[in-house]
KESE-17468 format. One record per residue (C-alpha): x, y, z; residue number from 1. Coordinates in Angstrom, 1 decimal. Layout:
<nodes>
<node><xx>X</xx><yy>Y</yy><zz>Z</zz><resi>NUM</resi></node>
...
</nodes>
This chain:
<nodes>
<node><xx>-15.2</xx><yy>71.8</yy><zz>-17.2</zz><resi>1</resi></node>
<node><xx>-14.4</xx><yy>70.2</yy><zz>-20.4</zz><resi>2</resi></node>
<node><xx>-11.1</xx><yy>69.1</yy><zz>-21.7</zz><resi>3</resi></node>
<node><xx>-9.2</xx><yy>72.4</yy><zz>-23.4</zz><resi>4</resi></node>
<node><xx>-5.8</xx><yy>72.5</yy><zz>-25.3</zz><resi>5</resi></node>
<node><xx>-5.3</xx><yy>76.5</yy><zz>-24.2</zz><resi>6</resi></node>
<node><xx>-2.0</xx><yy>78.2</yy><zz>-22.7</zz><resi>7</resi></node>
<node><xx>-4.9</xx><yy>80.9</yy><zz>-20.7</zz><resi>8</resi></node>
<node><xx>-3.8</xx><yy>78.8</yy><zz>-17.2</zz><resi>9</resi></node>
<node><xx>-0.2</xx><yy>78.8</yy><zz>-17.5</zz><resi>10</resi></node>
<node><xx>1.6</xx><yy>80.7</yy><zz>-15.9</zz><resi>11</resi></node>
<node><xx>4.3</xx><yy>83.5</yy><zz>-17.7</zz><resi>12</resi></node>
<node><xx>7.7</xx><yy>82.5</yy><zz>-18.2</zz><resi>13</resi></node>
<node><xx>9.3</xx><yy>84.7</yy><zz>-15.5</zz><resi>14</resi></node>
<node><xx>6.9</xx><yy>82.7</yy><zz>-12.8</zz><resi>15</resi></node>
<node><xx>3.9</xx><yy>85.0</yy><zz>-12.8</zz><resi>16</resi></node>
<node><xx>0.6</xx><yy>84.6</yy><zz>-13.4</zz><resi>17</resi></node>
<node><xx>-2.4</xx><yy>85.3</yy><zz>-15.9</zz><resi>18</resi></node>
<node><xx>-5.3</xx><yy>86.4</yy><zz>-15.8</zz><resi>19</resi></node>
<node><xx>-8.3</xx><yy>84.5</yy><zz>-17.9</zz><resi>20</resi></node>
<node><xx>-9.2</xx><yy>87.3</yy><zz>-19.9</zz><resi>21</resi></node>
<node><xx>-11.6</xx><yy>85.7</yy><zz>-22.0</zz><resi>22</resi></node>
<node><xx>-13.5</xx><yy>82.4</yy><zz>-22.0</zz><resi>23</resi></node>
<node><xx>-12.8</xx><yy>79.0</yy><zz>-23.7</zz><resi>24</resi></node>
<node><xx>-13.0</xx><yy>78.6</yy><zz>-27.5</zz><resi>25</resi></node>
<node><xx>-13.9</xx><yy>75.8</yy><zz>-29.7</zz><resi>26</resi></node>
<node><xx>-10.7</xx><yy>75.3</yy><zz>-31.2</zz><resi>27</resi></node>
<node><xx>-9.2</xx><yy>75.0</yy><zz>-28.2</zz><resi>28</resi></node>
<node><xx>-11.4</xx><yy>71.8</yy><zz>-27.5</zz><resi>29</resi></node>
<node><xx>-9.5</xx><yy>68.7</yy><zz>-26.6</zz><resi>30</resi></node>
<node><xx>-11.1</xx><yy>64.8</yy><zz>-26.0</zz><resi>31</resi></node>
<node><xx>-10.5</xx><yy>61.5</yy><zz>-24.3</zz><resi>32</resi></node>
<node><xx>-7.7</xx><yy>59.3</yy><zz>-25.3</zz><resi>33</resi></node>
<node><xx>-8.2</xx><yy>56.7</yy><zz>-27.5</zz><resi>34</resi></node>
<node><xx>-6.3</xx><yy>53.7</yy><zz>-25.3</zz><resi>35</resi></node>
<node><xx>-6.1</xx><yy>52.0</yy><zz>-28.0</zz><resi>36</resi></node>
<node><xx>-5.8</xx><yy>48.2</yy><zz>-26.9</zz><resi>37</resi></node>
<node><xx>-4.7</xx><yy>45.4</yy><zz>-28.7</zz><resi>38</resi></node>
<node><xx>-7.3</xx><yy>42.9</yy><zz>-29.3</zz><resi>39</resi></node>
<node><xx>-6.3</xx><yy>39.5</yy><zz>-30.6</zz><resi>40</resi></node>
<node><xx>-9.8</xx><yy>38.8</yy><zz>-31.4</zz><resi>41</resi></node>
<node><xx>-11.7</xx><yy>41.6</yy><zz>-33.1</zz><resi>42</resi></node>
<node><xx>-11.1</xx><yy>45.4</yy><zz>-34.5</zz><resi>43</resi></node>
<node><xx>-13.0</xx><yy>48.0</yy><zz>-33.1</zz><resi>44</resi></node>
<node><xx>-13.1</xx><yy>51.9</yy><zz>-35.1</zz><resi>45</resi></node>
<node><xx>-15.1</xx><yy>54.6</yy><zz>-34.4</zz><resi>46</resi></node>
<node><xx>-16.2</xx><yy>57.6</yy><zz>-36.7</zz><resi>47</resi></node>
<node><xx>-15.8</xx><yy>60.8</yy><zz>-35.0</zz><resi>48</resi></node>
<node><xx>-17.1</xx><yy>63.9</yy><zz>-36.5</zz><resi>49</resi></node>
<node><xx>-14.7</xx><yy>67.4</yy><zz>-36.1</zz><resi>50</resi></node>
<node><xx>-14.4</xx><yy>71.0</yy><zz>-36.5</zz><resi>51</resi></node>
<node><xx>-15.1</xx><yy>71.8</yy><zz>-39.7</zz><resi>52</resi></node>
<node><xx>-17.1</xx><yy>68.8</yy><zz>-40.5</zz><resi>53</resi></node>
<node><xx>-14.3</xx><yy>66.6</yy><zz>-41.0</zz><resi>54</resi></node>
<node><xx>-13.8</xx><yy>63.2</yy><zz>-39.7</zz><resi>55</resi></node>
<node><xx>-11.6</xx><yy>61.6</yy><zz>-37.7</zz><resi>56</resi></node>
<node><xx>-10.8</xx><yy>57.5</yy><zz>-37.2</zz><resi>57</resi></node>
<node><xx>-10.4</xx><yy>56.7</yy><zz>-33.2</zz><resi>58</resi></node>
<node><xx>-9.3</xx><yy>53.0</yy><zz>-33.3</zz><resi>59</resi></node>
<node><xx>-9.9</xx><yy>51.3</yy><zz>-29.1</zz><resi>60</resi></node>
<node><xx>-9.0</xx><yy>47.7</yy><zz>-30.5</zz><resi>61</resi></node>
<node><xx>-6.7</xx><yy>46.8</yy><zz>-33.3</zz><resi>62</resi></node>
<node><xx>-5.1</xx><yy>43.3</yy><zz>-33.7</zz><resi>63</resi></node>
<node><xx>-3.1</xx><yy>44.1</yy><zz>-37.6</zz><resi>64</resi></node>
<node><xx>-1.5</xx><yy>47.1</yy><zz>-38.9</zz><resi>65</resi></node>
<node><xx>0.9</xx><yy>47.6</yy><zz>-42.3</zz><resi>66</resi></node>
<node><xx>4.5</xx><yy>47.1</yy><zz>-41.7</zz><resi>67</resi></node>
<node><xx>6.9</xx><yy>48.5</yy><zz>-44.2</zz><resi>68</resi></node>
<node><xx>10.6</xx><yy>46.7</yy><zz>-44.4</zz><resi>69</resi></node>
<node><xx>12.8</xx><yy>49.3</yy><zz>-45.5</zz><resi>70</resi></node>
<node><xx>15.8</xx><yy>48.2</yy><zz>-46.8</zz><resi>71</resi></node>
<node><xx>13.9</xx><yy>45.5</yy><zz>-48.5</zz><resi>72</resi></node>
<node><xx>11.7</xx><yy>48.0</yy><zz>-50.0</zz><resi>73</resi></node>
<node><xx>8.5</xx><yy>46.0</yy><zz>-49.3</zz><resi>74</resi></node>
<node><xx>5.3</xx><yy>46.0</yy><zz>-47.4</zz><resi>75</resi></node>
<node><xx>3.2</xx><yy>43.8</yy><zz>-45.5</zz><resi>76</resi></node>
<node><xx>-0.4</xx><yy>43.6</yy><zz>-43.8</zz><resi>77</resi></node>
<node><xx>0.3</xx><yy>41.5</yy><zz>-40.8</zz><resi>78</resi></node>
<node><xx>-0.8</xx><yy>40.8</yy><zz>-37.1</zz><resi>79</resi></node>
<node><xx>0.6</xx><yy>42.9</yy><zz>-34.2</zz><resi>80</resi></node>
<node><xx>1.6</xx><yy>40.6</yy><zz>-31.6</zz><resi>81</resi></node>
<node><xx>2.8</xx><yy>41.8</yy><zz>-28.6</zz><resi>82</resi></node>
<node><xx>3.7</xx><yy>45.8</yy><zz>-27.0</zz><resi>83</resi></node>
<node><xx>7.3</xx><yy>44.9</yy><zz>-25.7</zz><resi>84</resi></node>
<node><xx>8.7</xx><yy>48.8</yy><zz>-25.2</zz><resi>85</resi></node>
<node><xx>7.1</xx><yy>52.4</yy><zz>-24.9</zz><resi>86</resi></node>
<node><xx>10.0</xx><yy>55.3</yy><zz>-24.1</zz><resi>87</resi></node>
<node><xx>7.2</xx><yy>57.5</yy><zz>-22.8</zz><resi>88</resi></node>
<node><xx>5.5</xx><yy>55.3</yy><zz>-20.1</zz><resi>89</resi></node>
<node><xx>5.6</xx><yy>51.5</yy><zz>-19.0</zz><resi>90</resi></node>
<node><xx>2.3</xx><yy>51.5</yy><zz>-18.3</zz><resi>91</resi></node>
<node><xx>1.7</xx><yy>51.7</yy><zz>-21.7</zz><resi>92</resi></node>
<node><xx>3.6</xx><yy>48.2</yy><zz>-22.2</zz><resi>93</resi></node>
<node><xx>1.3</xx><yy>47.1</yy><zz>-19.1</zz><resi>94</resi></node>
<node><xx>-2.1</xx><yy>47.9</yy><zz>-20.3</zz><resi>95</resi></node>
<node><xx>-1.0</xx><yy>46.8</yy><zz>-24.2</zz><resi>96</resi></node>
<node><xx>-1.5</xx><yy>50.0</yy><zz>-25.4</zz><resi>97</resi></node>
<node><xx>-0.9</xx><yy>51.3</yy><zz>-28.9</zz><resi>98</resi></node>
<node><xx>0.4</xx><yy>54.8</yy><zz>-29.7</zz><resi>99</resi></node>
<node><xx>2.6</xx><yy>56.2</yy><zz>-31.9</zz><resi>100</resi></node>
<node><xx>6.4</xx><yy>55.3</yy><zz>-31.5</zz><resi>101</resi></node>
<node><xx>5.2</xx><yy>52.5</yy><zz>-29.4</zz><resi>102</resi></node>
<node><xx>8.0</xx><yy>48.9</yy><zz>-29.7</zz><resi>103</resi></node>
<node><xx>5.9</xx><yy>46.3</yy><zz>-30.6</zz><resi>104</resi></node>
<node><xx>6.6</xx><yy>42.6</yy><zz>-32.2</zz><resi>105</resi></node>
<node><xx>4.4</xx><yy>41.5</yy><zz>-35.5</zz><resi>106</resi></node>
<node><xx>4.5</xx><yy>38.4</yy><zz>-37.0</zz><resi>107</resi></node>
<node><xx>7.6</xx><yy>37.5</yy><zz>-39.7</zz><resi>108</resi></node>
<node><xx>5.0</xx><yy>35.3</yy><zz>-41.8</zz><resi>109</resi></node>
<node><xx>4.3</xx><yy>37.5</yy><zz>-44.5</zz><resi>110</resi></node>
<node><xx>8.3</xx><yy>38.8</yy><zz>-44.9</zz><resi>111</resi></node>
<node><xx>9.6</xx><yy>35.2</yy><zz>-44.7</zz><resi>112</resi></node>
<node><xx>7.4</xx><yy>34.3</yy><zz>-47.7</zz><resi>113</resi></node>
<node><xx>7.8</xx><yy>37.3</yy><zz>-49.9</zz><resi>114</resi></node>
<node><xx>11.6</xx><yy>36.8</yy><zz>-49.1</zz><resi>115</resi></node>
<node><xx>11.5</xx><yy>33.2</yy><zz>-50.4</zz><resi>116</resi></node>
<node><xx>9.2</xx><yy>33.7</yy><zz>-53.7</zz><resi>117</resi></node>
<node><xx>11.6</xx><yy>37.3</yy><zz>-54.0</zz><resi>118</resi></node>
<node><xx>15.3</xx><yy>35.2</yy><zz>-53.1</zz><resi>119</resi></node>
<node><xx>14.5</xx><yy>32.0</yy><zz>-53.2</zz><resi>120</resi></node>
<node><xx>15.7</xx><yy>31.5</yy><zz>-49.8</zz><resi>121</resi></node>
<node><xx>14.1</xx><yy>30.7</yy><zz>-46.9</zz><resi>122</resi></node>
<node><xx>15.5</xx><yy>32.3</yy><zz>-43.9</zz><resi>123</resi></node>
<node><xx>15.3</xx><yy>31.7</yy><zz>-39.8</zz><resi>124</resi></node>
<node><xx>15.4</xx><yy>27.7</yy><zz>-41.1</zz><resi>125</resi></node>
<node><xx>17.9</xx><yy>26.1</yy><zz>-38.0</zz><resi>126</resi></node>
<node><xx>20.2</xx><yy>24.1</yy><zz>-39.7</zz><resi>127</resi></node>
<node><xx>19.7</xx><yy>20.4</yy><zz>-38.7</zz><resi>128</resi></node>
<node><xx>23.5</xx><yy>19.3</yy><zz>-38.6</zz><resi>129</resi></node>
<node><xx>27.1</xx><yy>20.8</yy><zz>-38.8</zz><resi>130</resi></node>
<node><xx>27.7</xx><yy>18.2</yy><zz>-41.9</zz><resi>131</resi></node>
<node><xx>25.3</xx><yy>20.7</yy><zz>-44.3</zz><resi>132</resi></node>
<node><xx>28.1</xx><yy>23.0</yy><zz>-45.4</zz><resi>133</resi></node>
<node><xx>26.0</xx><yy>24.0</yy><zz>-48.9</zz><resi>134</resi></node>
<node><xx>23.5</xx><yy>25.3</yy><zz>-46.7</zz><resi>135</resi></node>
<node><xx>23.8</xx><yy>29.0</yy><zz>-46.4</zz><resi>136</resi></node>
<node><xx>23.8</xx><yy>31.2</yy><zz>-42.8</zz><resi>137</resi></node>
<node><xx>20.9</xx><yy>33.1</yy><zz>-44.4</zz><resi>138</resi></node>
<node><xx>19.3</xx><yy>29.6</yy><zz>-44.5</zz><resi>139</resi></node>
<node><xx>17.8</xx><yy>26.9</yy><zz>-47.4</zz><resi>140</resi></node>
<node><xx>17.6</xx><yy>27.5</yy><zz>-51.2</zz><resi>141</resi></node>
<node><xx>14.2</xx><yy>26.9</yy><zz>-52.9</zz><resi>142</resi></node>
<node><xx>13.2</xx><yy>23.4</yy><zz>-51.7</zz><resi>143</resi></node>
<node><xx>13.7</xx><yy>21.0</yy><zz>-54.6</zz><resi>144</resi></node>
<node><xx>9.5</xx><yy>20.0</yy><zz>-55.0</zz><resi>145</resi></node>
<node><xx>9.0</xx><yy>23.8</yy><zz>-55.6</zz><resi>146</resi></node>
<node><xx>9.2</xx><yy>24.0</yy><zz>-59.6</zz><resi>147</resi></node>
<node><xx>10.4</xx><yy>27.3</yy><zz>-60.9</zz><resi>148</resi></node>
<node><xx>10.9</xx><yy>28.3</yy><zz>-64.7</zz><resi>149</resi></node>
<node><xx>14.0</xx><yy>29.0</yy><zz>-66.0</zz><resi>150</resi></node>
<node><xx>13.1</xx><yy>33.2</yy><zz>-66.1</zz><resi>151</resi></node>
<node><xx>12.3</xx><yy>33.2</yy><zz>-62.3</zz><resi>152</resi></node>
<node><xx>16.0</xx><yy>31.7</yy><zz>-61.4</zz><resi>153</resi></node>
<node><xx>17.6</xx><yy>33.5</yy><zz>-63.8</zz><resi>154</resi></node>
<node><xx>16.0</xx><yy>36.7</yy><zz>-61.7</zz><resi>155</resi></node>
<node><xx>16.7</xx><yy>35.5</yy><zz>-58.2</zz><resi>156</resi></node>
<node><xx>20.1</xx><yy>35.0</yy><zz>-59.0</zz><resi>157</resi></node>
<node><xx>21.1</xx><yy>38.2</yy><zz>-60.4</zz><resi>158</resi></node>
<node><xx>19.1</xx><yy>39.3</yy><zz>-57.2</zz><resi>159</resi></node>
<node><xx>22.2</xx><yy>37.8</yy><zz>-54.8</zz><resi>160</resi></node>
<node><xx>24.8</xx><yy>39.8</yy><zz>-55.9</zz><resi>161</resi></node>
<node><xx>23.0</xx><yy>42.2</yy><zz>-53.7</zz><resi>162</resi></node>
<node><xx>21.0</xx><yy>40.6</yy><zz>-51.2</zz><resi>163</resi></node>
<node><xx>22.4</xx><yy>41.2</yy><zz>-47.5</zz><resi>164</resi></node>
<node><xx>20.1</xx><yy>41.3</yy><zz>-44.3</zz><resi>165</resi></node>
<node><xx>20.8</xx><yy>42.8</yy><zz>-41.0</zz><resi>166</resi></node>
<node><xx>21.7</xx><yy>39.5</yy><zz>-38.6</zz><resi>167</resi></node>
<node><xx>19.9</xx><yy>40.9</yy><zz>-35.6</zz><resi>168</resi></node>
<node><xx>16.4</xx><yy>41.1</yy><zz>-38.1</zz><resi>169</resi></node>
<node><xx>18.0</xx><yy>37.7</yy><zz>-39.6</zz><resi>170</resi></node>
<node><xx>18.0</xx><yy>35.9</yy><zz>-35.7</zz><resi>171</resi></node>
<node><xx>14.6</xx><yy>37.4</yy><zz>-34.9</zz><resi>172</resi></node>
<node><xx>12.9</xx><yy>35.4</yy><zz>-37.9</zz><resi>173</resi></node>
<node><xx>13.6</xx><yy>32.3</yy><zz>-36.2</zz><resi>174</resi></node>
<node><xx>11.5</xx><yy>32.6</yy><zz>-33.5</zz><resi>175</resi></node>
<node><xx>8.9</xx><yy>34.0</yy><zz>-35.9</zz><resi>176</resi></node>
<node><xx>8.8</xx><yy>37.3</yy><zz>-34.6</zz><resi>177</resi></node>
<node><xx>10.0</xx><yy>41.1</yy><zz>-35.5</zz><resi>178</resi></node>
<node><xx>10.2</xx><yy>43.6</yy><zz>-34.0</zz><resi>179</resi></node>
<node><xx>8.6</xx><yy>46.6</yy><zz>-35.4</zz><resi>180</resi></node>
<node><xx>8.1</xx><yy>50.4</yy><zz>-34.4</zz><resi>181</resi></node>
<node><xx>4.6</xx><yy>52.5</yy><zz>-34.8</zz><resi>182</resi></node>
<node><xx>4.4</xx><yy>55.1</yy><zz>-37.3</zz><resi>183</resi></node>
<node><xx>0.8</xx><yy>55.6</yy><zz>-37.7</zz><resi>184</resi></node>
<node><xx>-1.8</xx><yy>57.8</yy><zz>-35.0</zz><resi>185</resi></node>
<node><xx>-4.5</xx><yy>54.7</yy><zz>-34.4</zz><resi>186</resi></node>
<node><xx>-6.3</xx><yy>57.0</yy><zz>-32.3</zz><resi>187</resi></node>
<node><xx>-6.5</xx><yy>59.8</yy><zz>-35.5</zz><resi>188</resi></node>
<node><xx>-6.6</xx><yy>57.8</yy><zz>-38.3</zz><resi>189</resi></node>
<node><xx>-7.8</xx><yy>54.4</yy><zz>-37.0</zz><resi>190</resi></node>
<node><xx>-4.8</xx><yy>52.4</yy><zz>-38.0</zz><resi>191</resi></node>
<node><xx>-1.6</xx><yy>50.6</yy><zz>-36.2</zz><resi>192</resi></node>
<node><xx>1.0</xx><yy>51.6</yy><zz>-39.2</zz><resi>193</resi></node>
<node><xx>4.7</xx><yy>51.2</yy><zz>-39.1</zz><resi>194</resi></node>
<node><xx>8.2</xx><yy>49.7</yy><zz>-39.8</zz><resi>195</resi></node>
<node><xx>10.4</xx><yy>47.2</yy><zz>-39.4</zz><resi>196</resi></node>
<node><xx>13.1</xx><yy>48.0</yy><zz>-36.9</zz><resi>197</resi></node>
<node><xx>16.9</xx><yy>47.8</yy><zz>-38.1</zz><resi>198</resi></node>
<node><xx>20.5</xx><yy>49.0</yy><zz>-38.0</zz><resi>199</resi></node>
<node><xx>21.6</xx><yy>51.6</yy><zz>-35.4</zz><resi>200</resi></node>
<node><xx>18.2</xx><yy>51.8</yy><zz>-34.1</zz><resi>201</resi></node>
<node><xx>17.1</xx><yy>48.1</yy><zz>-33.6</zz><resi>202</resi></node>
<node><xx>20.2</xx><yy>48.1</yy><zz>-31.6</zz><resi>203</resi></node>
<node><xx>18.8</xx><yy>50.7</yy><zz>-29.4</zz><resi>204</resi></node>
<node><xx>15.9</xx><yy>49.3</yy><zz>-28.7</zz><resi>205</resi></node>
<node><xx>17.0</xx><yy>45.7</yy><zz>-27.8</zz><resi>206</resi></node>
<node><xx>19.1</xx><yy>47.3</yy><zz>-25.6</zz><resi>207</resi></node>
<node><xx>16.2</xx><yy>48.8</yy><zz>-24.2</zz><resi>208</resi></node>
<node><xx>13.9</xx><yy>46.0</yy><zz>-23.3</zz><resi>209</resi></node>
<node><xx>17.0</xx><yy>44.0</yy><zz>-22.2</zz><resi>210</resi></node>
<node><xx>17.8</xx><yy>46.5</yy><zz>-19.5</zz><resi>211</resi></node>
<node><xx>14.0</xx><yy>46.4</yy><zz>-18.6</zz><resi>212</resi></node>
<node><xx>14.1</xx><yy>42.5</yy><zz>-18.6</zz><resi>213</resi></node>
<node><xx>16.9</xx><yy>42.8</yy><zz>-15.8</zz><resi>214</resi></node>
<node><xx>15.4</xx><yy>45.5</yy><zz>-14.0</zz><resi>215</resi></node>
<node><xx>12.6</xx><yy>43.1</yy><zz>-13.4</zz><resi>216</resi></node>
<node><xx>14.3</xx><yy>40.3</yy><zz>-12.8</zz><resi>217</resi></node>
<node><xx>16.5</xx><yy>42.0</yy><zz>-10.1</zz><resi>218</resi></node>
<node><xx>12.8</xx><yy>43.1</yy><zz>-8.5</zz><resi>219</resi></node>
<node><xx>11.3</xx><yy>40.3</yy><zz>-8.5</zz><resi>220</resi></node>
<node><xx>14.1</xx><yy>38.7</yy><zz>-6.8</zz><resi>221</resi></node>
</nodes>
């Protein structure tokens, strides 16, 4: 019996039953998962011929995806890190799975240097002492060995008037990490796409894997 996608075995909505009247049908076909797993080490696609001669991408290992900022406007290639939070099934946090609307961290690196060539400032920098009162809570203006023209300064500072960054995105570049949410199908299209978590629904989700973080702690205990 191979995997089908049909509503013949379901039962009616008052409770009763159907008979299979006819046989299954190729569009009704379904396949395995993809379990996508994330790899630190190498990628892993496979080309999958379908219906209609069309192809689809089924991704089992990925290790980078492209991670759009959104109030920033910008977009980076960058390394998936960890799989902290899945709303559908924990296992799936377990077993470092990626899916779609799967909580995962990626690496700041490429955000905290397109926000320092863009601003001018470099942000998560921990302030070394209390004394530094010209240093902003964003963090350090353009280090003074880094030579820019007149042009480039006259751009970043009409750029300040309205530069503001959510703190909770501003605490997580610190530690070098961000967490980000999956947008993308890897196991359709091959690819670990997605954005940068903010606002309202970072909120939500920090929430999230805090309440999980004490769950565990209270079992282990």
């Amino acid at each position: 019996m191979g995997i089908s996608r049909d509503s013949m075995h379901k039962r009616r909505a008052t409770g009763g039953k159907k008979k299979a009247w006819r046989k299954k049908r190729k569009y009704e076909l379904g396949r395995q998962p993809a379990n996508t797993k994330l790899d630190t080490t190498q990628k892993t696609v496979r080309r999958i011929r379908v219906r209609g001669g069309n192809v689809k991408w089924r991704a089992l290992r990925l290790n980078t995806g492209n991670f759009s900022w959104g109030s920033e406007a910008v977009t980076r290639k960058t390394r998936i890190l960890d799989v902290v939070y899945n709303a559908s099934n924990n296992e799936l946090v377990r077993t470092q799975t990626l899916v779609k609307s799967a909580v995962i961290q990626v690496d700041a690196a490429p955000f905290k240097q397109w926000y320092l060539t863009h601003y001018g400032v470099e942000i998560g920098k921990k302030k070394k002492s209390a004394s530094k009162k010209d240093e902003t809570e964003e963090g350090e203006a353009n280090p003074p060995d880094v030579k820019t023209s007149n042009h480039v300064e006259r751009k970043r500072k009409s750029r300040q008037v309205d530069r503001k960054i959510d703190p909770h995105v501003e605490e997580q570049f610190s530690s070098g990490r961000l967490l980000a949410c999956i947008s993308s199908r890897p196991g359709q299209c091959g690819r670990a796409d997605g954005y940068i978590l903010e606002g309202k629904e970072l909120e939500f989700y920090m929430k999230k894997i805090q309440k999980k973080k004490g769950k565990g702690a209270a079992g282990s205990a």
